[in-house]
C-alpha positions in Angstrom: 84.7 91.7 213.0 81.2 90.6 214.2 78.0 91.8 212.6 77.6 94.3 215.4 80.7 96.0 214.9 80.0 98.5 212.6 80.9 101.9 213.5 79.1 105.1 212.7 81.6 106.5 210.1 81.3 102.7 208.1 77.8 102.8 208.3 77.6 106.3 206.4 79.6 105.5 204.2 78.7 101.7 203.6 75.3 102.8 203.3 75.9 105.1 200.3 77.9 102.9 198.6 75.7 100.2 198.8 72.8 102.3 197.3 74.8 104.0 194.7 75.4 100.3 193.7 71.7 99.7 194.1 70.8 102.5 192.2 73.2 102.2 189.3 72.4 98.4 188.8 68.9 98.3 189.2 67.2 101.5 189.4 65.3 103.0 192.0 63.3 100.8 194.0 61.2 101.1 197.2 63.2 98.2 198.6 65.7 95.3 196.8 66.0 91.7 197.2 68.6 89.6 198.9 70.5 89.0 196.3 70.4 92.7 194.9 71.6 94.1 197.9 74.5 90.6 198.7 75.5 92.1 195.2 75.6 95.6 195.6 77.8 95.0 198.9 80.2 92.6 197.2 80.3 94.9 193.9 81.6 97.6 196.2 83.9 95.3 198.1 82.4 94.8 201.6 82.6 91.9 203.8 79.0 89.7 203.6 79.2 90.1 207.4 78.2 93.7 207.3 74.7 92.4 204.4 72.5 92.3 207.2 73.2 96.5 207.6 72.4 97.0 204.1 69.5 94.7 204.1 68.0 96.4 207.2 68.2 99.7 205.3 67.7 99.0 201.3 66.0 95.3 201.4 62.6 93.8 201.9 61.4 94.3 205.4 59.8 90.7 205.1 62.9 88.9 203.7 64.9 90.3 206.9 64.0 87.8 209.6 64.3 84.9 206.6 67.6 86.0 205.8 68.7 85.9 209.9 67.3 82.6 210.5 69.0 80.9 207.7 72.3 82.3 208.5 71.7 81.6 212.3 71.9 85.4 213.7 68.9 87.3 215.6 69.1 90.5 214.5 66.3 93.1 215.2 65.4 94.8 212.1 64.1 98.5 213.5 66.8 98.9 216.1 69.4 98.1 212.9 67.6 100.1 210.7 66.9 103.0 212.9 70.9 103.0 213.5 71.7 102.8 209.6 69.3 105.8 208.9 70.7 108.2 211.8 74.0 107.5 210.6 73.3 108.7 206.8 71.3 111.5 208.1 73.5 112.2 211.2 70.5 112.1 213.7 68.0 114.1 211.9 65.8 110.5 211.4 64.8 110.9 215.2 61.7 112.7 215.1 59.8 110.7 211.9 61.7 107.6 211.6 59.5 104.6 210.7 60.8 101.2 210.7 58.3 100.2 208.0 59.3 103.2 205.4 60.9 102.9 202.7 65.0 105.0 202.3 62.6 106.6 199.2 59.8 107.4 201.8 61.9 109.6 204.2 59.8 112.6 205.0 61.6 116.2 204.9 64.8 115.1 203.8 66.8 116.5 200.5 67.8 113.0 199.6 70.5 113.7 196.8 72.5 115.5 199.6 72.6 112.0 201.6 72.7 109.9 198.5 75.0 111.9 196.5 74.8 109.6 193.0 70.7 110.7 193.1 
């Protein structure tokens, strides 16, 4: 499976998981570093070629690009990130999404019904 191959469905659910992980293990934070979030995927047992989806939506916008260039991969950070929030919030993210806010920042949004372990 390539980075890219992430369907809807695994990025919903990957997504939660990955931030319960987050959560439970560190807290609540504006955004986590790579190794939080590496941690949080392979505590929950997904594949490190899916980290760059949990980085786009959970980790430090500045650490993204680092991350991609070390492991050789252009990714683009808003069009991954954009795609990780409409599938947690099943489209609603379209009218205020904001590549720069943090999953804490989401405007209008009853965030324990997304992220159930809230």
């Amino acid at each position: 499976m390539t980075v890219c191959a992430i369907g809807v469905d695994d990025k919903r659910e990957f997504g939660k998981a990955v931030g319960e992980e987050l959560v439970r293990t560190h807290g609540k934070k504006r955004y986590y570093g790579i190794p939080e979030v590496r941690s949080a995927a392979r505590a929950r047992k997904y594949p490190a070629a899916w980290d760059c989806w949990a980085l786009a939506l959970y980790g430090v916008p500045t650490e993204f690009a680092d991350y991609h260039r070390s492991i050789g991969v252009a990714c683009d950070h808003a069009t991954m990130k954009s795609e990780m929030v409409s599938a947690l919030t099943d489209g609603a993210s379209g009218s205020w999404f904001d590549a720069d806010m943090s999953w804490l920042e989401w405007p209008d949004i009853d965030l324990p019904s997304i992220f159930d372990f809230l």
